[in-house]
C-alpha positions in Angstrom: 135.5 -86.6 -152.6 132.8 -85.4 -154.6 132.6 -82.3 -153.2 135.8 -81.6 -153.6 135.8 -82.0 -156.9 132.7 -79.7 -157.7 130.0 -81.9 -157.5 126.7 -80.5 -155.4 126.6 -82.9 -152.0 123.5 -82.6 -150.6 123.4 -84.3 -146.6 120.1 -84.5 -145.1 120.7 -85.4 -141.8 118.0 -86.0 -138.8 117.3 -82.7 -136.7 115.8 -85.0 -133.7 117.4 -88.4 -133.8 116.9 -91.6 -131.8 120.2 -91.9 -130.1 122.2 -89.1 -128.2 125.6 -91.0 -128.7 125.0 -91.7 -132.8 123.8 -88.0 -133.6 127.1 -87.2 -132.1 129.2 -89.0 -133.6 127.8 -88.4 -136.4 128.0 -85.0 -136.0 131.7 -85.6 -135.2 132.3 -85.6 -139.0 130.1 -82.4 -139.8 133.2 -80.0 -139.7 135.3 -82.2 -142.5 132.3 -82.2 -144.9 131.4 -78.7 -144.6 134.7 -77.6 -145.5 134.9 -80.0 -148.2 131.5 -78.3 -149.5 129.1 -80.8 -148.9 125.9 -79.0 -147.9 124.2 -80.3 -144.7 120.3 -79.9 -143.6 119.0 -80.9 -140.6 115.4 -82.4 -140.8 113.3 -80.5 -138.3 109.5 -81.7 -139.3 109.9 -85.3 -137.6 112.1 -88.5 -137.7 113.9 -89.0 -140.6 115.7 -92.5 -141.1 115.3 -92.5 -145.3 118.5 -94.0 -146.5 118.4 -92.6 -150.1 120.8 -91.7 -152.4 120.1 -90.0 -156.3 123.0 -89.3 -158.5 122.3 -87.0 -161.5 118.7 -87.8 -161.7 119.8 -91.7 -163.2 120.7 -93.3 -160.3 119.0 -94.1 -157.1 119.7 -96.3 -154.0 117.6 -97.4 -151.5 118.2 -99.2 -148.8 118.0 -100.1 -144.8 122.2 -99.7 -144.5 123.6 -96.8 -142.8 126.2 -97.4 -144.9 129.5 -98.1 -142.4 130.2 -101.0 -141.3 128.1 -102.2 -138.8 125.2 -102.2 -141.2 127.2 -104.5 -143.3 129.3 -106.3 -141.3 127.0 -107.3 -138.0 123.3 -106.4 -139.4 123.6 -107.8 -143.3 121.7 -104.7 -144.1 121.3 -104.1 -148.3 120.9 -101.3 -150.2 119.6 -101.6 -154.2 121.1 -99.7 -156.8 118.4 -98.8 -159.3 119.0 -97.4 -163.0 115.5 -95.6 -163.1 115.1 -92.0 -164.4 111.6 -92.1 -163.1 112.4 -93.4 -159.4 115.4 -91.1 -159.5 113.0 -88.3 -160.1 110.5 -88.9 -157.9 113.3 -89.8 -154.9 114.9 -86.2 -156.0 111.4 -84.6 -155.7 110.9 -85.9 -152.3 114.4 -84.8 -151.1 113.7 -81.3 -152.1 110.3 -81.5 -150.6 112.4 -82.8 -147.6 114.7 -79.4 -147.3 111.5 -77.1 -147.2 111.4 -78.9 -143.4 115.0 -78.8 -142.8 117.7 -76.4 -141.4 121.0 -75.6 -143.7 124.0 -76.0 -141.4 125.7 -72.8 -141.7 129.7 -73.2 -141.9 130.4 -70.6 -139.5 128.0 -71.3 -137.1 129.3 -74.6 -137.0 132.8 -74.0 -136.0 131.3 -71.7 -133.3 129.7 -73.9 -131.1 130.8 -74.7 -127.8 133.8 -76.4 -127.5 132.1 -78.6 -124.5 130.2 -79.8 -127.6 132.7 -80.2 -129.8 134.8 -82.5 -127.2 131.6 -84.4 -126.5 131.6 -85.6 -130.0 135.0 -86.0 -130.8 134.9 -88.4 -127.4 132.1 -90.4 -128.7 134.0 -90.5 -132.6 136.3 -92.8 -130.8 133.6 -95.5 -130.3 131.7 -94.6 -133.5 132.4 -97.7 -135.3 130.6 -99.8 -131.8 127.5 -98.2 -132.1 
């Protein structure tokens, strides 16, 4: 939504992840946010599981949820919302640090990858709120 509405969406997203069937489901809803605008980066130096979020600099949260409804729900994961213009900053800093090691999904690129791949992750969508 914000996106759409001219807001800068930044989505960094791990390049290597821990689990086949989550990194495709997840990648399941690439396609709807590129088109809505919402720049995605693919971390390439290592791991990344940060769950992070800074709006305008202000506002920061940090948590363990993934923020769907497992995390919630099953696992009681939390998340703080912090008013800090100083942990904003820093968090901001890091993310940008973060994108020097990352890969910018191109759009176009996107839409032309295999459609074996594509079906593969629109199959494992179906189960995405189980894993």
């Amino acid at each position: 939504m914000a996106a759409l509405s001219g807001v800068e969406v930044k989505l960094l997203v791990p390049g290597i992840s821990d689990s086949y069937l989550v990194n495709a489901a997840a990648k399941s809803y690439y396609t709807q946010l590129l088109k809505a605008g919402v720049q995605i980066y693919l971390y390439k130096k290592g791991f990344v599981h940060a769950k992070t979020m800074v709006a305008d600099r202000a506002l920061a949260i940090v948590g363990t949820a993934n923020l769907d409804y497992r995390s919630f729900d099953l696992n009681f994961e939390v998340n703080a919302v912090v008013y800090d213009d100083q942990l904003a900053e820093e968090l901001a800093f890091n993310f940008e640090n973060d994108l020097l090691h990352s890969e910018k999904i191109d759009i176009e690129s996107w839409l032309n990858r295999p459609k074996y791949i594509q079906l593969i992750e629109k199959i494992v969508r179906l189960i995405s709120p189980m894993l």
